[in-house]
C-alpha positions as CSV (number, residue, x, y, z in Angstrom):
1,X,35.2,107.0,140.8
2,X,32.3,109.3,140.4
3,X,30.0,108.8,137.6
4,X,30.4,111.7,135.4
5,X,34.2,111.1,135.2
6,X,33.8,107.1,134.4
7,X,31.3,108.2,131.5
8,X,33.5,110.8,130.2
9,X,35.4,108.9,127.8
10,X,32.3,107.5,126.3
11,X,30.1,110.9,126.4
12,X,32.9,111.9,124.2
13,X,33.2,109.2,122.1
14,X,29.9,109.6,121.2
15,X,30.3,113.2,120.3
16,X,33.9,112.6,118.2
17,X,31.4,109.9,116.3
18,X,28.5,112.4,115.6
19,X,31.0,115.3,115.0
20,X,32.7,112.6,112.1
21,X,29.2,112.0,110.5
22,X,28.8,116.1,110.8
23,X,32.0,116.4,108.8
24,X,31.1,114.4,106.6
25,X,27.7,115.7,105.5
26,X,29.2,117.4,102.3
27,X,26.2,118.8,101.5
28,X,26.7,121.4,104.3
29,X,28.9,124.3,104.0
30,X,32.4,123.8,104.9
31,X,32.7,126.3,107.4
32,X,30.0,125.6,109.1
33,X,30.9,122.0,109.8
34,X,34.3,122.9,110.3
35,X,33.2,125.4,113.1
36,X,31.0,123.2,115.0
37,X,34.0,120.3,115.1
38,X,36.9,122.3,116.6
39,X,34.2,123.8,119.4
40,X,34.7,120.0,120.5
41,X,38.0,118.9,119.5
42,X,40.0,121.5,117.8
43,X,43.0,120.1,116.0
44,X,45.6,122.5,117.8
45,X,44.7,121.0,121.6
46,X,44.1,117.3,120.2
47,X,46.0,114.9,122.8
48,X,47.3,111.9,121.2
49,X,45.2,109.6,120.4
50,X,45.1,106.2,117.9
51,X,42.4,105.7,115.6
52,X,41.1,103.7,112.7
53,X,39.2,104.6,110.3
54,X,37.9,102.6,106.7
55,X,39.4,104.5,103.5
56,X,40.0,104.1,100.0
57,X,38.2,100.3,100.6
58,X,41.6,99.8,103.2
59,X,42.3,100.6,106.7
60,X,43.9,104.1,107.7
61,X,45.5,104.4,110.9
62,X,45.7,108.0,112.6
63,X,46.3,109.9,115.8
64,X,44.2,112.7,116.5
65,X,47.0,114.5,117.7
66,X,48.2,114.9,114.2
67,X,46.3,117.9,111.8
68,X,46.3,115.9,108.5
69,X,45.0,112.3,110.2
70,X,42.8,114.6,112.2
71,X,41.2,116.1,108.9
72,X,41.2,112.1,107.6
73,X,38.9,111.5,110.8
74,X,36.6,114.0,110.6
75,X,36.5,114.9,106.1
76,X,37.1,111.5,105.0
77,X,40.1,113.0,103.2
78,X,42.4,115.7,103.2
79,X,42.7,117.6,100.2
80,X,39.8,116.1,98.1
81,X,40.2,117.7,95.3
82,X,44.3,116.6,94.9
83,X,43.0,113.3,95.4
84,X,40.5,113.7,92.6
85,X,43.0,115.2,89.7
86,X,45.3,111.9,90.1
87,X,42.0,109.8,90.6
88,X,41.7,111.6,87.0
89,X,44.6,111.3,85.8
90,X,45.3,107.8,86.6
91,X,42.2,107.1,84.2
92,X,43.4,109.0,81.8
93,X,46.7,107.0,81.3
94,X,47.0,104.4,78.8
95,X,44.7,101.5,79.5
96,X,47.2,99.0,78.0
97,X,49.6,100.1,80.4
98,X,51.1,97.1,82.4
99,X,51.8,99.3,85.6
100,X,51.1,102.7,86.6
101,X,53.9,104.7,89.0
102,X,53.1,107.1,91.9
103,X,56.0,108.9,92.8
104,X,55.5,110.3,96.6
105,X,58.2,112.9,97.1
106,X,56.9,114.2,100.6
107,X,55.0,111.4,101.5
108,X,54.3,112.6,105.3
109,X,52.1,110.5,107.1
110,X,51.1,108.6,103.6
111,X,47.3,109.6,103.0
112,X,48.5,110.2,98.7
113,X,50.3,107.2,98.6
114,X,47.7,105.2,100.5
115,X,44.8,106.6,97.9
116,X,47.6,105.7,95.0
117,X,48.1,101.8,95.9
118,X,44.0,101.8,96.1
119,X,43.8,103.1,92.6
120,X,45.9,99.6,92.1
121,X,49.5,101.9,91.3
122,X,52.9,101.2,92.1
123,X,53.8,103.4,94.6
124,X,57.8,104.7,95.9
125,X,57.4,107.2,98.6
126,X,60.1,109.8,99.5
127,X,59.8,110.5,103.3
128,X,63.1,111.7,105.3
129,X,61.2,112.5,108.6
130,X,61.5,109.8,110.7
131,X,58.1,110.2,112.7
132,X,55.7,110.6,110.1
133,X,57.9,108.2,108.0
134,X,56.6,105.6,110.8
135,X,53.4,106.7,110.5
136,X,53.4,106.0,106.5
137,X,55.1,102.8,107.7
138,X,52.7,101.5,109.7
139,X,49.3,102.4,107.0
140,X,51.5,100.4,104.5
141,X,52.2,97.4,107.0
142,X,48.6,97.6,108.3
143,X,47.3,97.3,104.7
144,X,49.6,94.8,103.7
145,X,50.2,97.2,100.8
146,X,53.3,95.5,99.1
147,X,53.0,97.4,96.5
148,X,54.6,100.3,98.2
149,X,58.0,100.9,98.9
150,X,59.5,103.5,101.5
151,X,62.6,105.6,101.4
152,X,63.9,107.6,103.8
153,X,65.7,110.0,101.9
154,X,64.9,113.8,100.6
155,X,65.0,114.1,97.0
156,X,67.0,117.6,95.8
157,X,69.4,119.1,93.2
158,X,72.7,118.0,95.0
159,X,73.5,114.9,97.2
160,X,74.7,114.9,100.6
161,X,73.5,115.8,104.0
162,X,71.0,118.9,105.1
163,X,69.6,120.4,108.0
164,X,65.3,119.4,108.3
165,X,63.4,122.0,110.3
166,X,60.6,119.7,112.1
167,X,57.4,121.5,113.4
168,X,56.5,121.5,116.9
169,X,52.5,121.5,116.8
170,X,50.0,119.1,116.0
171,X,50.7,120.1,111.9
172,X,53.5,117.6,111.0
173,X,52.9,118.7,107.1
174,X,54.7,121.7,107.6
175,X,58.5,120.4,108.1
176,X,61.1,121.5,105.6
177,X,64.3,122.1,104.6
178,X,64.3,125.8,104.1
179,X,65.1,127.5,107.4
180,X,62.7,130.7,107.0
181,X,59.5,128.3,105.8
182,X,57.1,128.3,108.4
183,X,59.2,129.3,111.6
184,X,56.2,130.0,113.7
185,X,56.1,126.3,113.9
186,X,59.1,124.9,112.7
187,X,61.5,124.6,115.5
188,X,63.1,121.4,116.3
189,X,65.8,121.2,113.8
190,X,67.9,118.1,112.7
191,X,69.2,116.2,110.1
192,X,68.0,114.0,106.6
193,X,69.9,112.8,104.1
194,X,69.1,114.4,100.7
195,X,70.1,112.7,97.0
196,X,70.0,114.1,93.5
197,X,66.7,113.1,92.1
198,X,67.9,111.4,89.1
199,X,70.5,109.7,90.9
200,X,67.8,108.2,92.9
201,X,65.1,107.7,90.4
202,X,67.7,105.8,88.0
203,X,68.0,103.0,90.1
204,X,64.1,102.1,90.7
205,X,63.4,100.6,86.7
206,X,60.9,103.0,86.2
207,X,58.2,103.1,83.2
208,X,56.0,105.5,81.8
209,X,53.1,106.2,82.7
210,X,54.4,108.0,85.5
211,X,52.1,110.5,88.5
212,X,54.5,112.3,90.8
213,X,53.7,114.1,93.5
214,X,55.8,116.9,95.1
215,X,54.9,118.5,98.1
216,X,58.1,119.6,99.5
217,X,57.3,122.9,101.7
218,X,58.9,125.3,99.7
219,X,62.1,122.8,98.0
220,X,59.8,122.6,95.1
221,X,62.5,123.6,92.7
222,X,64.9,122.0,94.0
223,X,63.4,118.5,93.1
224,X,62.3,119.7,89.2
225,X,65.8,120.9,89.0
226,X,67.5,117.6,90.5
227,X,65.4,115.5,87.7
228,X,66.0,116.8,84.1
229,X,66.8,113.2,82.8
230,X,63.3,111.8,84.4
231,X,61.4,114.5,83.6
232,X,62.8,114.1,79.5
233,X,62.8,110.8,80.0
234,X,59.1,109.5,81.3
235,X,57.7,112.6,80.8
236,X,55.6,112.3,83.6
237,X,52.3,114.2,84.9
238,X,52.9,116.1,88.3
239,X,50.9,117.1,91.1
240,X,52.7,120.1,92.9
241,X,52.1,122.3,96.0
242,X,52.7,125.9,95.1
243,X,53.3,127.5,98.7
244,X,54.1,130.8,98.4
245,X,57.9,129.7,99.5
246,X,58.1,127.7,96.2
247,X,56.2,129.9,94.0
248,X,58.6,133.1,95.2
249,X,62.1,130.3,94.1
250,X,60.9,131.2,90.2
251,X,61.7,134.4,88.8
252,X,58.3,133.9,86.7
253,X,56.3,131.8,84.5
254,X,59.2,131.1,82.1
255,X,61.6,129.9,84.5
256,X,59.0,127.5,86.1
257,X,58.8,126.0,82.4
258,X,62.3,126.1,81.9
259,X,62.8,123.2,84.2
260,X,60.1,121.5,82.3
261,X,60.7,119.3,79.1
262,X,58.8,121.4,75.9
263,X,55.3,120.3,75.9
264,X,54.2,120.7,79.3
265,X,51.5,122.8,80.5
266,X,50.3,123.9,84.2
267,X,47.0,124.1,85.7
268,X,45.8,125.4,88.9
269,X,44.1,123.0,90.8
270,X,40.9,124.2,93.0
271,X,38.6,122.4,95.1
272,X,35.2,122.2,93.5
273,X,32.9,120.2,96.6
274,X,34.2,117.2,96.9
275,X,36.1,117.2,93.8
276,X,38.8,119.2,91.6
277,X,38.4,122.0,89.0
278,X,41.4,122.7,86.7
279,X,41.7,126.7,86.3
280,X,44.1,129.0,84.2
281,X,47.3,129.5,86.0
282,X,49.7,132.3,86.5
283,X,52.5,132.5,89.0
284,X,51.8,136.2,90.3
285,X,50.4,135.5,93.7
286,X,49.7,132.0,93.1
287,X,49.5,129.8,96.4
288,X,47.5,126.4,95.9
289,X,48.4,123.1,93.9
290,X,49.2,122.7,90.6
291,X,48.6,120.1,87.9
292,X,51.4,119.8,85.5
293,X,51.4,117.7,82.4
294,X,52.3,116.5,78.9
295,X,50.2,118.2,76.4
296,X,49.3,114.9,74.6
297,X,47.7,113.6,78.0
298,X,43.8,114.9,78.3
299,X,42.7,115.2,81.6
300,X,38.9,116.4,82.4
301,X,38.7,120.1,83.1
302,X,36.8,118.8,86.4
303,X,35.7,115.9,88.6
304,X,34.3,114.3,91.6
305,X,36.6,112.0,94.0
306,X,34.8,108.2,93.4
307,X,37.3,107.5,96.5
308,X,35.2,104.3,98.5
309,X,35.0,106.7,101.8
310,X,32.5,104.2,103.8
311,X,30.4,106.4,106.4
312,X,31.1,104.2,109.2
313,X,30.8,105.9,111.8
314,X,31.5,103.2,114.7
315,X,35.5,104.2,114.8
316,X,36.7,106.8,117.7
């Protein structure tokens, strides 16, 4: 074998290892790091690839091949600043609460509900993709985490079957139920089983205080509008993507609060370093994530992710 190819795999695990403590030099802009990374191993042309990597004070199993593990590898996290409103809003619940519920609707490949069961939360996750839904799988069973439990159903407005458009690239977060989301890469189309939100959430024994995450690619609504009873009920605080899909399903402002109990209010949720920022929001031309909430519930107006992200760098 000659030389250079035997040392290959090393000479490149070296570089994926100094690339990682690049990416995570968060003192350096974004797009600088960002740039110098995907010269090397750009997420689109990733070959698949295991990993593990320390997180959250557990263990996160990844595959390079996937965008969102990818971003895991390289940032530490994805979506920092999501992480660090329900970091913040899981101190601001009650501190005589017995337990604290993260509701996962969207799971994916598990990174929120992985961060959730660190924060010491009960977690359900919704996943009805069976690959990612492994991927979840196997973080939970790798963590021991038995505090979590998996279903493999789509939460909605209506019960019954529906076609799930699945993406073909290496960006598994972009798989949905809408037909016209994303059809650049959504291509491989088959078939979840989808259940009236309440219907579901009745039969878990479910307390206040509640932190439910719905990131849905563009069936947004359809999960608010399937849970009027929860919603009244535990009054929870939700973390929401707000694709441009989702944000077009509401005529306006008022018919996104409409499918809210009175005394709610929305923030826009922006990164802010390696934190969050919580900023007036308006639906015109929104895209981003959204923090929704009970009035009565104080939340910072911004913070930094205290996330145990070790910087060991040995893992490639």
């Amino acid at each position: 074998m000659d030389q250079r190819t035997k040392n290959a795999p090393q000479s490149s695990g070296i570089t994926r290892r100094l690339l990682r403590a690049l990416g995570h030099c968060r003192f350096l802009n974004r797009g600088v790091r960002d740039r110098c990374i995907r010269m090397f191993f750009h997420p689109d042309r990733e070959a698949p690839r295991a990993f593990e990597v320390p997180i959250f004070g557990l263990t996160y199993t990844g595959d390079f091949a996937c965008f969102l593990d990818w971003e895991v590898y390289f940032y530490g996290a994805y979506e920092p600043e999501v992480l660090a409103a329900m970091q913040a809003v899981f101190r601001a619940f009650p501190t005589e609460a017995e337990t604290v519920t993260f509701i996962d609707i969207g799971a994916n490949i598990g990174q929120h509900s992985l961060f959730a069961a660190s924060e010491g939360a009960r977690v359900v996750a919704f996943e009805p993709w069976e690959p990612v839904r492994r991927s979840l799988e196997e973080k939970v069973s790798r963590n021991d985490l038995t505090q979590v439990k998996v279903l493999p159903v789509a939460l909605g407005e209506t019960n019954g079957r529906s076609r799930f458009f699945a993406p073909i690239g290496n960006n598994t977060g972009t798989g949905s139920l809408m037909d016209d989301y994303n059809p650049g890469n959504n291509r491989i189309e088959t078939e979840v089983e989808i259940r009236r939100a309440d219907d579901v959430l009745a039969t878990l024994s479910l307390h206040a205080p509640v932190l439910m995450k719905i990131d849905v690619e563009g069936a947004e609504r359809q999960v608010l509008a399937g849970a009027p009873d929860f919603l009244n009920r535990i009054r929870p605080v939700i973390v929401m993507e707000m694709s441009d899909r989702t944000r077009d399903s509401f005529a306006d402002d008022a018919d996104l609060m409409s499918l809210l109990p009175p005394g709610y209010r929305v923030d826009a949720v922006v990164a802010d370093g390696w934190g969050y920022a919580l900023r007036p929001f308006a639906l015109a031309g929104f895209q981003g994530n959204v923090l929704i909430r009970p009035v009565e519930l104080s939340i910072a107006a911004r913070g930094r992710l205290q996330a145990a992200v070790r910087a060991d760098f040995s893992a490639a």
